[in-house]
C-alpha positions in Angstrom: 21.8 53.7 -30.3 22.8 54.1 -26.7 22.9 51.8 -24.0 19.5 51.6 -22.5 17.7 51.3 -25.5 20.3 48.5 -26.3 19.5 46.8 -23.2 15.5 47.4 -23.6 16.2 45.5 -27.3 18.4 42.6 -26.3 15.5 42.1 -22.9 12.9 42.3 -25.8 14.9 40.0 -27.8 15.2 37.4 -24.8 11.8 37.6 -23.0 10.1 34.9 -25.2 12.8 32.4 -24.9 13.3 32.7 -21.4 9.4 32.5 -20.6 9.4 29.6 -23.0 12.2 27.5 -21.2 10.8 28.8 -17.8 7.1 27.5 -18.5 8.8 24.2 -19.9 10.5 23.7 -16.8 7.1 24.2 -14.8 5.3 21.9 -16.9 7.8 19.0 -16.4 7.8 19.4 -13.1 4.4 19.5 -12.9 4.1 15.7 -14.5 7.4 14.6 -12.7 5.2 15.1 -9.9 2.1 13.5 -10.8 3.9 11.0 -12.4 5.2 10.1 -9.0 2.1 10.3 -6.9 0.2 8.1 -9.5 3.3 5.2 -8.8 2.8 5.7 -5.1 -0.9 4.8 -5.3 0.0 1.7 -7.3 2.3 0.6 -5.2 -0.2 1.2 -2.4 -2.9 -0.6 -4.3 -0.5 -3.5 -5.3 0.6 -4.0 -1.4 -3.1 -4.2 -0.7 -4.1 -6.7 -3.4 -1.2 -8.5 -2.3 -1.6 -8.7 1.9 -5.2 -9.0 1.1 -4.2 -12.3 -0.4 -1.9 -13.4 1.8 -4.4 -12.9 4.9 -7.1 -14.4 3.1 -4.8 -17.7 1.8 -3.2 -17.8 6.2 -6.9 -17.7 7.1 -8.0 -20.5 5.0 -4.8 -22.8 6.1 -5.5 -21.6 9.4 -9.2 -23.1 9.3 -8.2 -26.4 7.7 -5.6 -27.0 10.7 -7.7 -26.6 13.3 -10.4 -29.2 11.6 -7.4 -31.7 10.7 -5.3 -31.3 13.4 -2.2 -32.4 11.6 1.3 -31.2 12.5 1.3 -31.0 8.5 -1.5 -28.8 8.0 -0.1 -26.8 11.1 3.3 -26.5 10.0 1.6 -25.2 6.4 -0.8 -22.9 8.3 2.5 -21.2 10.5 4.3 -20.9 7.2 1.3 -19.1 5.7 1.0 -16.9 8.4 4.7 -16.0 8.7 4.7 -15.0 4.8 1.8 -12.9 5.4 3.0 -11.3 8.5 6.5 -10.9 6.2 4.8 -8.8 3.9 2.5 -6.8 6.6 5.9 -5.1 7.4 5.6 -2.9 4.6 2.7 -1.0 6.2 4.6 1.6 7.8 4.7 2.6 3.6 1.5 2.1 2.5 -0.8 1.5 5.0 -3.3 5.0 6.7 -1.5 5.5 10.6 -5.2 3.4 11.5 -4.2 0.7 9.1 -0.4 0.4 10.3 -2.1 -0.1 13.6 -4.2 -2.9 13.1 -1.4 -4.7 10.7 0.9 -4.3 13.8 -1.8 -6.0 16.1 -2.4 -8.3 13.7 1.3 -9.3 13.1 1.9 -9.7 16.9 -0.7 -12.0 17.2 0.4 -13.8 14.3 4.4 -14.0 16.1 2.9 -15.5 18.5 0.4 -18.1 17.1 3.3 -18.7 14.4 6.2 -18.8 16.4 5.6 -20.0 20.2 3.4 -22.9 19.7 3.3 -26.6 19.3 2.9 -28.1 15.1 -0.6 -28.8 16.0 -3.1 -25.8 16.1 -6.1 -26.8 17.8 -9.7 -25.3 17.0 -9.8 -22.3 19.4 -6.6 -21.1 18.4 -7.6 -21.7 14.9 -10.8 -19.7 15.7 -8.9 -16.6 16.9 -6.1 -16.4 13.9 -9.1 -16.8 11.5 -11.4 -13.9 13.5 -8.0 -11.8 13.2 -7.8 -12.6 10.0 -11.2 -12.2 9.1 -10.9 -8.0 10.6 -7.9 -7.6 9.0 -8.9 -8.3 6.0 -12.0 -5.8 6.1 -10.0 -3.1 6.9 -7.8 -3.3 4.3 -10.1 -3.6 1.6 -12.1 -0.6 3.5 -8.7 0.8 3.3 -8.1 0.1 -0.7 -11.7 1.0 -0.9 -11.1 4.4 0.0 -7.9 5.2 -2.0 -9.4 3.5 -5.2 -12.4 6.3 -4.5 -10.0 9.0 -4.2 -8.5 7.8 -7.4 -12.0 8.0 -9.0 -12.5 11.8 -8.0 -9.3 12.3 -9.7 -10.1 11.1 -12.8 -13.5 13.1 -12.7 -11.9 16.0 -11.6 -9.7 15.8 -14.3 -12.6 15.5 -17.3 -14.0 18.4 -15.8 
C-alpha cells in the first residue's frame, strides 16, 4: 500500500464522522439561536403586559385624584405614576425606535406631573396624565399586537 492510497483510506475512514460532528454542531447552533430569539420576544411580550398594566393602574389613580382632590389620592396617583415611568425605562430594550419615542414623551410628562407639583392634582392636570395615559396605552398594545402577529406567522410558517 503506498501513501496516497493510505491517505485516500484513512479520508474515507474519517469523512462520516467529521460530517457527522460538523452537522451536529450546525444544528445546535441553529436552536441556540432560536432558542434565544424566542426568550427575546418573551421578554418583550412580558415588558408589554407589564407597562401596559402599570399605565393603565397610574391612569386610573390619576382619574380618582382629580375627582377627590385629596393629597392622599394625589400622593397615591404620583407614586403610581413614578412606578410606571420606572419600568418605561426599559424601552430602549424592548420597545420599536416609534415606541421608545412615545414612552420617552410619556415619561417626561409623567417627571413632571409626578415630581414638580403640589400633593393635590386638580382635574385638568388629571385630564392630561389620563389622555397620555390613555395614547400610551394604545400604542403599546398596537405595538404587542404586532409582535404577537409576527409570532403567529412563525408558527404557521413552521407547520408548513
Amino acid at each position: 500500500m503506498d501513501a496516497s492510497s493510505f491517505i485516500v483510506a484513512v479520508v474515507k475512514e474519517l469523512a462520516g464522522p467529521a460530517a457527522g460532528v460538523f452537522g451536529i454542531y450546525i444544528a445546535a447552533r441553529q436552536a441556540i439561536k432560536g432558542f434565544r430569539a424566542q426568550k427575546l420576544l418573551e421578554r418583550r411580550l412580558d415588558w408589554y403586559d407589564r407597562m401596559i398594566k402599570e399605565v393603565g393602574g397610574a391612569q386610573v389613580a390619576v382619574e380618582v385624584a382629580g375627582l377627590e382632590g385629596s393629597p392622599e389620592a394625589g400622593g397615591n396617583a404620583r407614586w403610581r405614576l413614578a412606578a410606571a415611568r420606572d419600568t418605561g425605562w426599559q424601552s430602549n430594550l424592548y420597545a420599536s425606535p416609534s415606541g421608545h419615542r412615545e414612552v420617552e414623551a410619556w415619561r417626561e410628562r409623567v417627571r413632571q406631573v409626578a415630581y414638580h407639583h403640589p400633593p393635590v392634582m386638580g382635574q385638568p392636570e388629571s385630564e392630561s396624565v389620563s389622555a397620555a395615559c390613555t395614547h400610551l396605552v394604545k400604542v403599546l398594545a398596537a405595538e404587542m399586537r404586532r409582535d404577537l402577529g409576527a409570532v403567529d406567522e412563525v408558527v404557521v410558517s413552521a407547520r408548513d
